[in-house]
N, C-alpha and C positions, 0 to 999 in steps of 0.2 A: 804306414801306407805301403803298398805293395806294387812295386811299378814293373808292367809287362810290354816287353815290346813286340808289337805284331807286325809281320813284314808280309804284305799283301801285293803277290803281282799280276792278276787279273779281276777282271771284275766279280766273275763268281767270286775268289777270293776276299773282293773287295766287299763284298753280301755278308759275306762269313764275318768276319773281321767288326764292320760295321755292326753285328748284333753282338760278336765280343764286349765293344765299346758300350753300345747304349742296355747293354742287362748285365755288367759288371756289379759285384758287390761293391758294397759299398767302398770297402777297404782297400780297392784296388783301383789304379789309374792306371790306364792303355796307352800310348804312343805307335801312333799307325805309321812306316812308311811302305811307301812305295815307289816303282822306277815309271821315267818317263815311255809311256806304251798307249798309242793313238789309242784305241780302244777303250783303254781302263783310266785314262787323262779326262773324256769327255765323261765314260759312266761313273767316275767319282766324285765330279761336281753336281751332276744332277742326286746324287746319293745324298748328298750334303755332310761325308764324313770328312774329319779335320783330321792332315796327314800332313809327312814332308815325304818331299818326290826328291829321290836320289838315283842315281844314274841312271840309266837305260836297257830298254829292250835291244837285243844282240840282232834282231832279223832271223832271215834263213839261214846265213852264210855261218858255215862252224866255226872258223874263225873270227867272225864278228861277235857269235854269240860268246865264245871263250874270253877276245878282250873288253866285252862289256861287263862280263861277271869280276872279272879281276878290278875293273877302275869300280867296280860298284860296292866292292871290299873295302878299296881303299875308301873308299867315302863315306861306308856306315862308321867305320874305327875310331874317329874321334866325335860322332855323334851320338853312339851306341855306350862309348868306353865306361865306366864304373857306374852307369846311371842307372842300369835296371836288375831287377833280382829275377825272372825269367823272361825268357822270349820263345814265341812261338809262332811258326810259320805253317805254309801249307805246301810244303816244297819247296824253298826256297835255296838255293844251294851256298848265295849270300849270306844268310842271316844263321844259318846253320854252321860253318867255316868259320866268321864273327866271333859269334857266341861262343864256340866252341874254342877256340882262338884266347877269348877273353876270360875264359874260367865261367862261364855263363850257363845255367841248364838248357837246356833249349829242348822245344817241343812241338810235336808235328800235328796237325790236322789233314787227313787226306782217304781221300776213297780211290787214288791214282795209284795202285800199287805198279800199274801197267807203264808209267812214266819212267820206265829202264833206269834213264841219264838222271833224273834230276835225284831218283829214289836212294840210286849208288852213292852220289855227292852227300848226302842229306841224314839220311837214316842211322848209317853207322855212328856220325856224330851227333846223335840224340839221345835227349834220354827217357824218351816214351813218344808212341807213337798210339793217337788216337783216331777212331777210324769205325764206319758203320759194320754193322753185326756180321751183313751176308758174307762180309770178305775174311777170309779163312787167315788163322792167325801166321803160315808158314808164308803167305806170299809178302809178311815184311820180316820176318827172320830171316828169308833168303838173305835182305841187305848187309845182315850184322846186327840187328838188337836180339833180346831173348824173348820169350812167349812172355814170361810175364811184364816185358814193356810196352806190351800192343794189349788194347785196354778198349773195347768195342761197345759204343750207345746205340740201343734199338731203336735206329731211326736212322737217315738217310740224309745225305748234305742240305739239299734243297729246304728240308725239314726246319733247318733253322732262321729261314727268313720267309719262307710258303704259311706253317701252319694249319693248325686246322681250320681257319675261316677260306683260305683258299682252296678247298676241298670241295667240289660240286656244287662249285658257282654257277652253271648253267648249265640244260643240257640241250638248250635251241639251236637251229644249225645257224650259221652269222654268215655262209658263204663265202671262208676264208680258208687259204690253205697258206701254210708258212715253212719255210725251207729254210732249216738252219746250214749254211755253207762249213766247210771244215776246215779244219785247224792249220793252214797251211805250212806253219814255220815249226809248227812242233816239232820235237826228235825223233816221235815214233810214227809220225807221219808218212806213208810209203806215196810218192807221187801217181798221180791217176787212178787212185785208189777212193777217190771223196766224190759228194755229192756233186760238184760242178762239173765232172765228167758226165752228167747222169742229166743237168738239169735242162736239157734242149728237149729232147723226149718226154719229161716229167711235164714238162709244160706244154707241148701239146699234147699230151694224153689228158692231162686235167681236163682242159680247155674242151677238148673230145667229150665228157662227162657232164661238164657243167659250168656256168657262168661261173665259177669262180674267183676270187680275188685275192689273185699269186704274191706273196713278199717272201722276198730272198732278202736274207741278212747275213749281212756278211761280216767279218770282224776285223779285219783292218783297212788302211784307206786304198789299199793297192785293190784289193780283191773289191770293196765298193764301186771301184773305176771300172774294173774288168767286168761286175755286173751290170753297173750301168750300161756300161757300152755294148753290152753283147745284146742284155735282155731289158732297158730301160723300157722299151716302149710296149713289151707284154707283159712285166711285170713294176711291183714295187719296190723300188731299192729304198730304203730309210738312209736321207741325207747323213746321217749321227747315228750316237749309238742308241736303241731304244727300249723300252722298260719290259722288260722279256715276261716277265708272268703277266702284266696288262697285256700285252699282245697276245698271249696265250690263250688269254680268260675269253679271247675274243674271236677265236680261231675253231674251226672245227679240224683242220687235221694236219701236226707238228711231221713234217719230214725232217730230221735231227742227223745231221754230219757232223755231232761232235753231244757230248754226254750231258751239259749241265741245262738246258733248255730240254734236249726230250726228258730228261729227270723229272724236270719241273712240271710238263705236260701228265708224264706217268703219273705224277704223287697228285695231281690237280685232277686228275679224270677223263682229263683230253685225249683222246687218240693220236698215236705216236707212230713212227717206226724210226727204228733205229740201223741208218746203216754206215758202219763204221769196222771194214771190212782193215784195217791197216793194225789194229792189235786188239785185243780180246778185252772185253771192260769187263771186270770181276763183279759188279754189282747189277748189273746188264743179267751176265749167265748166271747169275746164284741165286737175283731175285727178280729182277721186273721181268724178265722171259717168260719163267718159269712159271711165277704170279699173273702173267698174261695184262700186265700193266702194258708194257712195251711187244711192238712186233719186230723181229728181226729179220730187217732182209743183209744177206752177204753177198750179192752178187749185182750187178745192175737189171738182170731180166728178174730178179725174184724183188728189187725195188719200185718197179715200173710193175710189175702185179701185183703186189700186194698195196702198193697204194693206190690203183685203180680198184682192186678190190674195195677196201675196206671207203671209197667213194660213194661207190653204187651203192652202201646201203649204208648212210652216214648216220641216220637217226635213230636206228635200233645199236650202232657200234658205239655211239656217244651215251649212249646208256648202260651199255654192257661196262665201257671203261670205268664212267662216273661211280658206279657202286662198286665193281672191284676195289676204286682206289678207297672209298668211304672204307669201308672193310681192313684195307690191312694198314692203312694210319690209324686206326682208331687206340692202337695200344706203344702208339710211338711217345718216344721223352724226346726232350727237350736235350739238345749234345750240348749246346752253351752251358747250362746248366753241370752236365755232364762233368766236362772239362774243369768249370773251375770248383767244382767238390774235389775235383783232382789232382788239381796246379795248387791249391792250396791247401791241402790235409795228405 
């Protein structure tokens, strides 16, 4: 038997991870952890994947993030120690340091090549990094692996838990607009660069257009308060964390302040725009742009136009997306699959 350990620290991750577990050969047994992170704490129960929660989320503060990573070391080390014969993470700069530490292979899952901090920590001490097709095989050699460790499946992260039945699921208007809030504590996060800068104006301009029915999602419980309290009574704040491609499926048009929800809109057919002005997402410019999956606004007057634009004519734009995205998943694999034809031969 072949025992791999997965160290998942966000909920996307926690998505990926979860279909590692439940479409595992047979010959392989998974062991998931993960650290204590208000966001990925609630969206892992509702997941129903079986894990141990070992240290914690660092916050904003560099120095908090620094002594979280180190007691979060010491704490995989004698839970991780001679028990597995690979591990693989999705940037995990713990479990990579660990592994690598313990005479371990260890192995990357990511389409973040843009994540600077955690890519630096991570990569060099791997020994393959696997990663969707549109991202150019120099933006993970920069870290320190070679070309032929970066090993790319035609298909897209979201791909592994979307599929094809999630693909133009409707193309009726529902009267929904959803605003994904941004990453606040990330590293490559530049402050007053994200949607809540944006979202006073976005909502009444909506409003301006049409009756519709505003949810801002936000990802942690600080930033849930702050929308509460700003914009509780125009909009919907979801008390907990909530099931993103259901709310999608349900949405006519994803405003996305952070990548793996407008992904999910892109690959599902939904009308998106993507503004995420604080660093360049390599899967963004290489293919949803380009593909006209996703819209890009970079600026706040070119996000406040083009999501009024693509309002005023919502039923013919829900159409246009729907069949683009039909069209270019139709020749997508399966990365789970991918990975372990490759973790084991």
């Amino acid at each position: 038997m072949v025992q791999l350990w997965i160290d998942a620290l966000t909920p996307k991750q926690a998505l990926f991870a979860n279909a590692l577990v439940e479409r595992a050969p047979s010959k392989v047994k998974c062991t998931v952890t993960t650290r204590n992170y208000s966001e990925l704490n609630k969206f892992i129960s509702q997941l129903g994947l079986k894990y141990t929660r070992v240290g914690r989320h660092g916050g904003g503060d560099l120095a908090e993030k620094l002594r979280a990573s180190v007691e979060r070391e010491e704490l995989l080390i004698p839970l991780v120690k001679s028990s597995f014969d690979f591990s693989l993470s999705f940037l995990s700069p713990e479990a990579a340091r660990v592994a690598f530490g313990l005479g371990m292979k260890h192995y990357i899952c990511s389409d973040s090549p843009h994540a600077n901090a955690p890519s630096r920590l991570c990569v060099p001490l791997s020994k393959g990094v696997f990663t969707p097709f549109p991202i150019q095989k120099d933006r993970w050699t920069q870290y320190g692996v070679i070309s032929a460790q970066v090993q790319k499946y035609h298909a897209l992260d979201p791909w592994v838990w979307l599929g094809f039945s999630k693909v133009g699921a409707s193309r009726k208007v529902h009267g929904r607009v959803l605003i994904r809030l941004e990453e606040w504590f990330a590293s490559y996060f530049r402050k007053g660069m994200g949607v809540s800068d944006v979202v006073s104006k976005l909502v009444a301009g909506i409003r301006r257009i049409g009756d519709y029915e505003i949810t801002l999602v936000p990802r942690y419980d600080d930033q849930r308060q702050w929308a509460t309290k700003k914009f509780g009574k125009l909009c919907v704040v979801p008390k907990t964390t909530i099931d993103g491609v259901e709310a999608i499926a349900k949405t006519d048009l994803l405003v996305g302040g952070g990548a793996t929800m407008t992904q999910e809109a892109a690959l599902m057919g939904v009308p998106n725009i993507s503004y995420f002005p604080s660093a360049e997402l390599d899967v963004f410019s290489n293919y949803y742009f380009p593909k006209k999956l996703s819209v890009e606004a970079s600026t706040p007057t070119e996000l406040l136009d083009k999501t009024f634009s693509l309002l005023k004519n919502i039923e013919q734009t829900k159409s246009l997306f729907m069949t683009r995205a039909g069209e270019e998943t139709r020749t997508f694999e399966d990365p789970v699959k991918f990975v372990y034809d490759r973790l084991l031969n």
